[in-house]
C-alpha positions in Angstrom: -48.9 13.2 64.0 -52.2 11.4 63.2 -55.3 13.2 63.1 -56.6 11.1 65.9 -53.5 11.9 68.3 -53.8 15.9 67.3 -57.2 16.4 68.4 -56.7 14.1 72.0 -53.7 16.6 72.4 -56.0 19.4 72.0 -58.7 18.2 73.7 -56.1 17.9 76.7 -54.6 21.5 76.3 -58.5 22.8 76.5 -59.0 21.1 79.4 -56.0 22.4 81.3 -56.8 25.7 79.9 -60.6 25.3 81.2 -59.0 24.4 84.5 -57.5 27.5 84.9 -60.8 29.3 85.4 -61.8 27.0 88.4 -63.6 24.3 86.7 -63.0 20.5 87.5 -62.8 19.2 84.2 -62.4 15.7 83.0 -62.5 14.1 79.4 -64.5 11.3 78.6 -63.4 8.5 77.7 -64.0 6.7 74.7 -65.6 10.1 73.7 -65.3 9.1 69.8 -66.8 5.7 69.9 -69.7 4.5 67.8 -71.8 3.4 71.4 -75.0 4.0 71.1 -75.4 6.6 73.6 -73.4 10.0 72.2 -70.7 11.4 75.0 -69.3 14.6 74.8 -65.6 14.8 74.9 -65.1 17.4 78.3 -67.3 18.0 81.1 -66.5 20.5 83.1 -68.0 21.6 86.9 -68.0 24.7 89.1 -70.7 25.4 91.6 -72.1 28.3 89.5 -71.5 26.5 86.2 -71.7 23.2 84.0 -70.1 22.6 80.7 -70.1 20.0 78.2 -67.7 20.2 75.3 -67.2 18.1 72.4 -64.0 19.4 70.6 -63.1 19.3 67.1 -59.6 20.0 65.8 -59.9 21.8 62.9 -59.3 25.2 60.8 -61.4 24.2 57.9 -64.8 24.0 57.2 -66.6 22.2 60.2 -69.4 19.9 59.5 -70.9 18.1 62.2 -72.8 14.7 62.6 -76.3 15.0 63.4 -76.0 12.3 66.4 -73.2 14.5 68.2 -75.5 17.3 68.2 -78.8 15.8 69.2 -76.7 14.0 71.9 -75.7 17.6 73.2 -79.2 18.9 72.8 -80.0 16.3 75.0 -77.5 16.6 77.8 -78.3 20.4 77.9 -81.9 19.1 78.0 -81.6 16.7 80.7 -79.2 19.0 83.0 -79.2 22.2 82.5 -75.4 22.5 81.3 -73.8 25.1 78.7 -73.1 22.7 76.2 -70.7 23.6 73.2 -69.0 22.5 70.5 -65.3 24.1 70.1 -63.2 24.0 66.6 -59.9 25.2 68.6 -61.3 28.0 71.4 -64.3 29.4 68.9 -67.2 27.8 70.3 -70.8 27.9 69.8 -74.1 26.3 71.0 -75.9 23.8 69.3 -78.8 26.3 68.5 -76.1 28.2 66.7 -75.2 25.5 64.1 -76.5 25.4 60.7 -78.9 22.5 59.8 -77.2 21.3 56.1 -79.8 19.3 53.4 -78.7 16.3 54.7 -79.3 16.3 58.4 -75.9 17.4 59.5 -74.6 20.5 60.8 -72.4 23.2 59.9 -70.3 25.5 62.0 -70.9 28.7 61.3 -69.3 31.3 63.7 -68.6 31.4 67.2 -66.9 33.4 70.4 -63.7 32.9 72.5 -64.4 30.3 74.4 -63.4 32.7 77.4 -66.8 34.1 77.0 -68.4 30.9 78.0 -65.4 30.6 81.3 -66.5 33.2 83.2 
């Protein structure tokens, strides 16, 4: 399976799996694209919660363009939402990425995303 087609897959099965805690959630489309303005690739609603998820299909190492993650500092900026980035269900905030030499950002370590569901 392309690499392209695995992570869509996944970013479906997290959705359906962040529906099951009462959230409407949609994915955005054309999430990936090189537009100028950075979108996240789930949002996800409940009256008591917001949650913006960009979703990365990996095992490995996790590095993370600098533009996705001043895109999500600025959507938790401008409302207010939990926003995280997920490499399968560990997820973590922005604030907890690590800044590399050249601009970018590292995943560290994160929690179950269930943490962030409740």
């Amino acid at each position: 399976m392309p690499i392209r087609e695995s992570a869509i897959n996944y970013e479906r099965k997290l959705a359906k799996y962040v529906e099951k805690f009462g959230f409407f959630v949609t994915r955005v489309p054309a999430s990936g694209s090189r537009s100028k303005e950075y979108k996240p690739d789930i949002i996800a609603i409940r009256k008591d919660k917001i949650l913006v998820i960009e979703v990365k299909d990996t095992n490995g190492e996790l590095y993370i363009d600098s533009r996705q993650v001043e895109g999500l500092k600025k959507i938790k900026e401008t409302t207010g939402a939990v926003v995280l980035i997920c490499k399968k269900r560990e997820c973590c905030t922005p604030e907890d990425l690590q800044k590399t030499k050249r601009g970018n950002y590292k995943f560290i370590s994160g929690k179950n995303i269930d943490e962030f569901l409740e």
